[in-house]
C-alpha positions as CSV (number, residue, x, y, z in Angstrom):
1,X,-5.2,7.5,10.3
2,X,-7.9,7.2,8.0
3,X,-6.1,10.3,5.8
4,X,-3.9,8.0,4.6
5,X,-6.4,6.2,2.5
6,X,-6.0,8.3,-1.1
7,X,-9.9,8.3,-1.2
8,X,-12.1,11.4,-1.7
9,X,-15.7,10.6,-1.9
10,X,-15.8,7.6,1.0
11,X,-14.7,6.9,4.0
12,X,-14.8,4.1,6.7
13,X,-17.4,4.5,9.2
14,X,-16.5,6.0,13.1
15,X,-14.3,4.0,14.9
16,X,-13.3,1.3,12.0
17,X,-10.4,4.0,10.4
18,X,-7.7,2.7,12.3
19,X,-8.1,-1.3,11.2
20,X,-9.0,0.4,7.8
21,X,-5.6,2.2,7.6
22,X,-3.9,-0.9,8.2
23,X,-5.5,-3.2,6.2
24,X,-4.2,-0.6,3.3
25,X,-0.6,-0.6,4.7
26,X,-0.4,-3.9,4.3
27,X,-1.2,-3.9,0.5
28,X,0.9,-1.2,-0.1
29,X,3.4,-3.1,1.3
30,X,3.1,-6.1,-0.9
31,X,3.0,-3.6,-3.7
32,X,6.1,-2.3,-2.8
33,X,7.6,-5.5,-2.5
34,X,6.3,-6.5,-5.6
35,X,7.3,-3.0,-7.5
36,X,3.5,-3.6,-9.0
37,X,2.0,0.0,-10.1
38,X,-1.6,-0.9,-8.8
39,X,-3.0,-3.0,-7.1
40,X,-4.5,-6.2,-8.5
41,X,-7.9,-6.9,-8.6
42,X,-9.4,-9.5,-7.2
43,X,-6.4,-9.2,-4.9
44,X,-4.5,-12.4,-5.0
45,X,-4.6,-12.9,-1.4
46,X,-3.5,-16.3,-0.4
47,X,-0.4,-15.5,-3.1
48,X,0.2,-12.4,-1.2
49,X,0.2,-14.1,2.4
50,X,2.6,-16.7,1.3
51,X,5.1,-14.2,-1.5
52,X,5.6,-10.7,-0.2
53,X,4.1,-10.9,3.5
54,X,6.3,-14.0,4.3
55,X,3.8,-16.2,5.7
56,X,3.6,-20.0,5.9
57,X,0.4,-20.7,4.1
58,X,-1.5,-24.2,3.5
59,X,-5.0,-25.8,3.2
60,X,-5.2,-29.2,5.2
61,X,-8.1,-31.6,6.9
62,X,-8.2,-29.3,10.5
63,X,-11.1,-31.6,11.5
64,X,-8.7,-32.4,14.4
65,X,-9.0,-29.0,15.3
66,X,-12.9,-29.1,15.7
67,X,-15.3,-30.2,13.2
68,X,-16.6,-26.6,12.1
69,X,-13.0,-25.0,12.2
70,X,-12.5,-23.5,8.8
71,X,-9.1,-21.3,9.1
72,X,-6.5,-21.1,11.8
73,X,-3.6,-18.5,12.2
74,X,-0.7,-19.3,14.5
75,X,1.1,-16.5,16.1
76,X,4.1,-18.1,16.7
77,X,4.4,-19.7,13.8
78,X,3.7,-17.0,11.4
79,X,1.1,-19.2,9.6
80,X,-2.1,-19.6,8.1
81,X,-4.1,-23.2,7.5
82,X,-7.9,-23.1,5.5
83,X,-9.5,-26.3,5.6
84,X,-10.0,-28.4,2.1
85,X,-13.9,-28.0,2.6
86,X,-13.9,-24.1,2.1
87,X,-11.7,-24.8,-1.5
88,X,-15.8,-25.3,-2.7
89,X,-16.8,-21.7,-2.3
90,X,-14.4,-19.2,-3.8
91,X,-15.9,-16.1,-1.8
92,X,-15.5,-18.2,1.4
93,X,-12.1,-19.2,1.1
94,X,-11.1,-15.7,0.3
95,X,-12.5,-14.3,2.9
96,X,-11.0,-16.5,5.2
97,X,-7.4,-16.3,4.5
98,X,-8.4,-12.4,5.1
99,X,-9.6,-12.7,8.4
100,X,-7.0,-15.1,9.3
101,X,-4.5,-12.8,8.3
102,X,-6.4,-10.0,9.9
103,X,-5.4,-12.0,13.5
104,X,-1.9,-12.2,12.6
105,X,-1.6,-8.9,12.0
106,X,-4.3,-7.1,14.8
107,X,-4.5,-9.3,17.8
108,X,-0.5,-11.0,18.2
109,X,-0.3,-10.3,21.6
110,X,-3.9,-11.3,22.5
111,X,-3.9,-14.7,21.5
112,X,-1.1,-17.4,20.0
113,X,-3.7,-19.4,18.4
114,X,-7.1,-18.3,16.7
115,X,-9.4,-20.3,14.8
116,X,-12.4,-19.7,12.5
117,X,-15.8,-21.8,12.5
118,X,-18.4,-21.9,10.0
119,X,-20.6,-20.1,12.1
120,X,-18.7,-17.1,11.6
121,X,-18.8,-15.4,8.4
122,X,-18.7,-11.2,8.3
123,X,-20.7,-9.6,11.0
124,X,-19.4,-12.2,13.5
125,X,-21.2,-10.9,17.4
126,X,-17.1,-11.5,18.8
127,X,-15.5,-8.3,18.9
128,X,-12.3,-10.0,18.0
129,X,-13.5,-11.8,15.1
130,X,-15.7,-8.2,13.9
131,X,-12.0,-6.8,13.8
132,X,-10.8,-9.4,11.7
133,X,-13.7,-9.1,9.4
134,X,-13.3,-6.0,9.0
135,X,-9.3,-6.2,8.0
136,X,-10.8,-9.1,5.7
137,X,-13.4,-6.5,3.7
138,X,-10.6,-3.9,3.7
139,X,-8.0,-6.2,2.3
140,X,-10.4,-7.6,-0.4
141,X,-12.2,-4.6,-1.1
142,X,-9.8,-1.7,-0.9
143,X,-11.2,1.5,-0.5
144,X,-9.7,3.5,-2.9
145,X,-10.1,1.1,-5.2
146,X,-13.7,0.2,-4.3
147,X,-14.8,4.1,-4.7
148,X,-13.0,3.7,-8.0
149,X,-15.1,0.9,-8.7
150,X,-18.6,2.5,-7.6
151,X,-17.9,5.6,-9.4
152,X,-17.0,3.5,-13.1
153,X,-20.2,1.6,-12.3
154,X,-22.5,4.6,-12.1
155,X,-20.5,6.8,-15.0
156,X,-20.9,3.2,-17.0
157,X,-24.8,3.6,-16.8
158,X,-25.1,6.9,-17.5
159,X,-26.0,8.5,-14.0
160,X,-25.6,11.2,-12.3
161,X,-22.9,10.6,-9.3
162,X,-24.3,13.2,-6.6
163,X,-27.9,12.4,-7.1
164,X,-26.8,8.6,-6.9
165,X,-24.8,8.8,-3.5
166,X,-27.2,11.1,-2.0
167,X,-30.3,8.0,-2.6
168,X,-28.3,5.0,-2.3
169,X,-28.0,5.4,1.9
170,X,-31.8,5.2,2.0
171,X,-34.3,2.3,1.6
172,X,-36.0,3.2,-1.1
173,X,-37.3,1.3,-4.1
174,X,-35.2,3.6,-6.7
175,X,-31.9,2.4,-4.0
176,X,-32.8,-1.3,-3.8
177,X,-32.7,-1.1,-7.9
178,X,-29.5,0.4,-7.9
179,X,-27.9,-1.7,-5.2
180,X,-29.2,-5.3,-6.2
181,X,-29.3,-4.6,-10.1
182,X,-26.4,-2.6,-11.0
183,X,-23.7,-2.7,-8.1
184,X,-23.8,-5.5,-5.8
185,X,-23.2,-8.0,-8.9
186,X,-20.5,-6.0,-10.4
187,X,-18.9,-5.7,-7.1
188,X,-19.1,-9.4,-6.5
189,X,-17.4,-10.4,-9.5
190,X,-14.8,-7.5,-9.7
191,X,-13.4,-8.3,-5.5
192,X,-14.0,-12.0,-5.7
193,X,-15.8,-12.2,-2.9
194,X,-19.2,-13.0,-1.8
195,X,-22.8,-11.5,-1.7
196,X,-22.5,-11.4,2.3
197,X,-19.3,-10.1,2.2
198,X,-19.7,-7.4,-0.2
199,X,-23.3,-6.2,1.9
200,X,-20.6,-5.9,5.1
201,X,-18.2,-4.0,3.0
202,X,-20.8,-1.7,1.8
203,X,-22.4,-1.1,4.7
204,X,-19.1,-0.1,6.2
205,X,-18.2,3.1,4.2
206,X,-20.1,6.1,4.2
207,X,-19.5,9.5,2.2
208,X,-17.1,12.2,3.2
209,X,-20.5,14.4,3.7
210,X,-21.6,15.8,7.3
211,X,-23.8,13.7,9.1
212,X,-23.4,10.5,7.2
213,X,-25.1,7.8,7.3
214,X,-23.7,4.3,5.7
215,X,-23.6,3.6,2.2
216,X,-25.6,0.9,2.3
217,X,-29.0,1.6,3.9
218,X,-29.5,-1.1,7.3
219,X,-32.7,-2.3,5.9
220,X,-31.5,-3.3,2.4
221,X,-28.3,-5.1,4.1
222,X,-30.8,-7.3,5.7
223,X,-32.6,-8.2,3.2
224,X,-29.9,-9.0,0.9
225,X,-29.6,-12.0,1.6
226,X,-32.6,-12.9,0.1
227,X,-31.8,-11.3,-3.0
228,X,-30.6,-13.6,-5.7
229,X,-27.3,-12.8,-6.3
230,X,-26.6,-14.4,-10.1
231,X,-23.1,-15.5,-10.5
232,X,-21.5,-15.2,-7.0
233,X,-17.7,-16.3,-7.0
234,X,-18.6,-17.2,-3.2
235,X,-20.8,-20.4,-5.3
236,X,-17.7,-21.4,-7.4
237,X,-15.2,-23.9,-6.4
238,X,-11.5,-23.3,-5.8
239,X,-8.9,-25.0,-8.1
240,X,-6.1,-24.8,-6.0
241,X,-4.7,-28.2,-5.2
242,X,-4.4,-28.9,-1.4
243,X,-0.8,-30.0,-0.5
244,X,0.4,-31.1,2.6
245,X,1.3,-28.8,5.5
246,X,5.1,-28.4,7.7
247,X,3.6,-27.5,11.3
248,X,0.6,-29.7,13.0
249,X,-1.3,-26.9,13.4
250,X,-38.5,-4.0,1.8
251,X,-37.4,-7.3,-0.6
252,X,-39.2,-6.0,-3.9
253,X,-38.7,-6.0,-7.2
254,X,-37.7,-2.7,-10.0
255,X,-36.1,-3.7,-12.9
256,X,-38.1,-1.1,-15.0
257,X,-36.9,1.8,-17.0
258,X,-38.9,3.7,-14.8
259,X,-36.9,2.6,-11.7
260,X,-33.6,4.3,-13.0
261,X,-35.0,8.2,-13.9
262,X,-34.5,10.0,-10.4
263,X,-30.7,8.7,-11.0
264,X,-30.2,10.0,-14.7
265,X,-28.7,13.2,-15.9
């Protein structure tokens, strides 16, 4: 399936091609319905899951639903609830409409009811939940659009493409330059999501090369989280007003010039 993605120089990961594949149908199908010629970027998710997908949307106290539940999606219903507390962190509350519509869409005739806690978050240990993150970093970041992305970045600062790919799936100090300086921030800000959930997107592709390996080396998606990550829209706070609901329901630093020269031209 995953050769319906119109990508050339990435592709997901074994084994994640099939939730990949339909993460993209389901933005081209809002496009469609929205006769848009591309894709917006951030995508407007919550917009999309209430206009074009037809699904009842809201954000409500579900304290009554547990007092770490985050996001629900109800089967029955066709809807999706995120609680008023994750309207403080941008990235967050993207990310969970995404992975509640990931349920809706993946696992209908699994469960009627599914909910979202704030222990989970992108790499969940449920293989459920792993399924809907991964619809959620597919949706958010599309890959077409974030090879598109990655390739602009590295043309932007004048380097060299193949050299680039070829170093970025190692641990190196030239990589963790490249990754923390140059493309994790612009990817942040250009997907609207989060630092953890860009690292989980990233670390989910790898090139269309034999024997790959991901794109985003194991070691420096550990220790990304330690990084600091600037502006992250996961730190901003959502301006959406809530309304009322229908239903009840190696860490080191390179910033040098130096750092850069195995990547130039």
């Amino acid at each position: 399936m995953s050769a319906a993605l119109p990508s050339q120089v990435f592709e997901p990961i074994r084994g994640h091609r099939v939730i990949e594949a339909q993460a993209w149908a389901c933005l081209e199908r809002c496009q469609r319905k929205l006769g848009l010629d591309d894709i917006p970027l951030p995508v407007p998710i919550d917009e999309w899951i209430e206009g074009p997908l037809g699904i009842r949307f809201g954000i409500t106290d579900l304290s009554y639903l547990g007092k770490d539940v985050l996001g629900g999606a109800f089967v029955q219903e066709r809807e999706i609830l995120i609680d008023q507390r994750v309207l403080e962190h941008e990235g967050r509350f993207r990310f969970t409409c995404a992975h509640e519509l990931g349920h809706l869409t993946l696992h209908r005739r699994v469960s009627g009811i599914f909910h979202e806690t704030e222990a989970m978050g992108p790499g969940s240990a449920h293989r459920i939940e792993r399924e809907a993150d991964r619809f959620a970093a597919a949706f958010l970041m599309p890959l077409p659009l974030l090879e598109r992305e990655l390739l602009r970045l590295l043309d932007e600062a004048g380097l060299n493409r193949t050299k680039c790919i070829a170093r970025m799936m190692y641990a190196t100090p030239e990589s963790e330059w490249l990754w923390r300086r140059r493309l994790l921030p612009a990817l942040i800000e250009r997907f609207g999501v989060s630092l953890s959930a860009a690292v989980f997107r990233c670390r989910e592709i790898q090139p269309r090369i034999h024997l790959a390996i991901p794109l985003l080396p194991p070691d420096l998606a550990s220790a990304a989280g330690s990084w600091p990550s600037g502006r992250d829209p996961g730190d901003g706070r959502r301006t959406r007003a809530v309304r009322p609901v229908q239903s009840r329901r190696a860490r080191r630093r390179h910033s040098r010039v130096r750092d850069v020269a195995p990547f130039l031209h």
